[in-house]
C-alpha positions in Angstrom: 0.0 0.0 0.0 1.6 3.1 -1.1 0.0 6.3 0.2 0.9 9.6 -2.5 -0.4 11.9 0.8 1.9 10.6 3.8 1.3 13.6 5.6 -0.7 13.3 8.5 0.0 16.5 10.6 -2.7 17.0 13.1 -2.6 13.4 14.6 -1.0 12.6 17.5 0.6 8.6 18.3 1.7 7.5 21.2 4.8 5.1 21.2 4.7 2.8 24.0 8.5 1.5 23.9 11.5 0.4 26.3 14.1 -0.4 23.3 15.8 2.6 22.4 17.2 0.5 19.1 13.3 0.7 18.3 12.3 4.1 19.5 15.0 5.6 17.0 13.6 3.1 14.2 9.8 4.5 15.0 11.2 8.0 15.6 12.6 7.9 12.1 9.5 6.4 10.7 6.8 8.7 12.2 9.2 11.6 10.9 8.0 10.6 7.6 4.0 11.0 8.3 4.5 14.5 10.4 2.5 12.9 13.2 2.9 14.5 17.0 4.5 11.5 18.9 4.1 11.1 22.4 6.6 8.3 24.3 6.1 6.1 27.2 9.0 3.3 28.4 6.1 1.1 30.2 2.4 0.4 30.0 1.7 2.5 33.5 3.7 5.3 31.7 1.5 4.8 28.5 -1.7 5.2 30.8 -0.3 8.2 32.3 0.4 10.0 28.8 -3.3 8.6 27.7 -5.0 9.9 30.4 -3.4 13.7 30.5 -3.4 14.3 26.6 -6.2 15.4 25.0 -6.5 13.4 21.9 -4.4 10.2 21.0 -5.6 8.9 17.3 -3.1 5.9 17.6 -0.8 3.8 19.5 2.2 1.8 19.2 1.9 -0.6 21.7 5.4 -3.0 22.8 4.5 -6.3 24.5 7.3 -6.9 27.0 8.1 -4.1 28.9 9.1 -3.3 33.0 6.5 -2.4 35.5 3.4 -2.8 32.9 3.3 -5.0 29.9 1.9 -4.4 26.6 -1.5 -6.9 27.5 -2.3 -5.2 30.8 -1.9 -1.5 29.2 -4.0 -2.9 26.3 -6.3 -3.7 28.5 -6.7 -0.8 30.7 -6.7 1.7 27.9 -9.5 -0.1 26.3 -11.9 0.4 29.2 -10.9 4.5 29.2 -11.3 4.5 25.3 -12.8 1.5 22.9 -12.2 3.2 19.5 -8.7 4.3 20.0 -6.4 2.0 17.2 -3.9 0.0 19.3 -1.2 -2.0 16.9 0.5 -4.0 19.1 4.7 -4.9 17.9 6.6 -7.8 19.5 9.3 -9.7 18.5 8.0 -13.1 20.3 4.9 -14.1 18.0 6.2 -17.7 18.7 4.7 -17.9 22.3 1.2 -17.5 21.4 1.3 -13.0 22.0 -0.5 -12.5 18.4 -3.6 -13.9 19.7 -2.9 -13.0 23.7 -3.2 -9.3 22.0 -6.2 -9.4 19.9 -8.2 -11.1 23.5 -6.5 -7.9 25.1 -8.1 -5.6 22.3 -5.3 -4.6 19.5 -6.4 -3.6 16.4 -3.6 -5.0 14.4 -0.3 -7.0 15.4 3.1 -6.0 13.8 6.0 -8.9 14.5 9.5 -7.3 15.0 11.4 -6.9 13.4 9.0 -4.7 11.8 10.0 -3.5 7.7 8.9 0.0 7.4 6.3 -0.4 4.9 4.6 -2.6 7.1 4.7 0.2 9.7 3.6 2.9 7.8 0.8 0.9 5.8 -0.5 -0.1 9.2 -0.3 3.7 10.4 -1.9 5.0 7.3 -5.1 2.3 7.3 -5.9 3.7 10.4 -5.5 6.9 10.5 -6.4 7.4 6.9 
């Protein structure tokens, strides 16, 4: 899917990452759509951010992080806000966390590592 408008000013994501090897790969990613990114380093973090901004139109959602994984920040987000896209990225889709994430309430599951098409096709199908 190649989008001829990548420009998505006005949206805001929130990347929910503890990697900084993947932070700099989304920060160099989202560069390319113009979004406002917001960053947490846990899923208690990630609640924190969601709860004191006024609009999140996406999140980039790790699996396996400290204090608060990916599943239970899922989960708790989704009872504060059911529409909100949630695309879920981990690099273990051998232990059964594709499906773990869709019964938590992801929108779409990305496996890591993650080619940047893939990233930014996901990004633009639901922001679009």
């Amino acid at each position: 899917m190649s989008v001829p408008n990548n420009d998505l000013s006005g949206k805001t994501v929130l990347v929910v990452e503890d990697n900084e090897t993947s932070r700099i790969y989304f920060e160099a990613a989202l560069k390319k759509t113009h979004v406002k990114a917001l960053w947490a380093k846990n899923g208690r973090e990630a609640i924190d951010v969601f709860q004191k901004e006024d609009k999140i139109d996406l999140i980039l959602m790790d699996l396996n992080m400290p204090e608060m994984d990916g599943f239970e920040a899922t989960r708790r987000i989704r009872k504060l806000d059911s529409d909100v896209p949630i695309i879920v990225q981990s690099a273990y889709i051998l232990s059964g966390e594709e499906q773990k994430s869709y019964e938590a309430g992801c929108d779409e599951f990305l496996s890591k590592p993650i080619r940047l098409n893939n990233l930014l096709d996901a990004i633009y199908r639901h922001l679009k």
